[in-house]
C-alpha positions in Angstrom: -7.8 21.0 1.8 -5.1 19.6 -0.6 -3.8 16.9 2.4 -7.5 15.7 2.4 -7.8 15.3 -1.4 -4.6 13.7 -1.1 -5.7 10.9 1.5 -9.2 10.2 0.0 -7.1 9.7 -3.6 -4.5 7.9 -1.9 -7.4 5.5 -0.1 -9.0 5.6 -3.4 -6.1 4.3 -5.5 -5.8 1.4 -3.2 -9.6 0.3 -3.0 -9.4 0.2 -7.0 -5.6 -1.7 -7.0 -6.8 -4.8 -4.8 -10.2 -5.0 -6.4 -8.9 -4.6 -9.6 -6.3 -7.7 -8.9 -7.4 -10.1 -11.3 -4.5 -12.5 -10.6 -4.8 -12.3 -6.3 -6.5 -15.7 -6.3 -3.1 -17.0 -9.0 -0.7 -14.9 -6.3 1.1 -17.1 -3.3 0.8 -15.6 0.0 4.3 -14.3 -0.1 3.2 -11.9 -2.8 0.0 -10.7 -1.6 1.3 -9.7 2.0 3.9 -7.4 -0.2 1.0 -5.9 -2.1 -1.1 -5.4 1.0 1.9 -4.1 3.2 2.6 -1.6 0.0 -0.5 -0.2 0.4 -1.0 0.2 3.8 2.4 1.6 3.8 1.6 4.3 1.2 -1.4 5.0 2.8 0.2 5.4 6.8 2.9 7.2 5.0 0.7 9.8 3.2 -1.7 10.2 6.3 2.4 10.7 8.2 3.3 13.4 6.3 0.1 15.5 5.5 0.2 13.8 1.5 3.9 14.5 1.3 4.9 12.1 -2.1 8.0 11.5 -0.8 6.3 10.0 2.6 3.7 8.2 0.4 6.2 6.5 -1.7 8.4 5.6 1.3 5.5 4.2 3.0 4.7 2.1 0.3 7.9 0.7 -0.2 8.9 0.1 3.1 5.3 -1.8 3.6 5.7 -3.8 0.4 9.5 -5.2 2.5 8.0 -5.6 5.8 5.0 -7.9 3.9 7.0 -9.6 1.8 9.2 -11.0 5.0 5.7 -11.5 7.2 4.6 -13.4 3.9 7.6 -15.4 3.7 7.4 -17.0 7.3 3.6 -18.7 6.1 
């Protein structure tokens, strides 16, 4: 039960995050493939480990490096 409050909050917080980016349309391509990867990351890396924090927050920070070097080749 807790792993599926976990995921929904986790799915959640990053639904509210890129519609609440006021500035996405001000942000160069570099930076939003790093916001998108970081949230995809936290969100494969919570589903990973069961809504471990530790795999959320690795998730999100490894996604937020892998977009930021897709973004840089565009």
């Amino acid at each position: 039960m807790f792993a599926k409050i976990v995921k929904l909050t986790s799915v959640c917080t990053l639904v509210v995050a890129m519609a609440g980016c006021a500035s996405w349309d001000s942000m160069s391509h570099r930076q939003k493939s790093a916001v998108t990867g970081a949230g995809l990351g936290g969100v494969a890396g919570a589903v990973i480990t069961n809504g471990g924090i530790l795999g959320t927050v690795g998730g999100a920070a490894i996604g937020g490096v892998v977009g930021d070097q897709i973004g840089k080749n565009r």
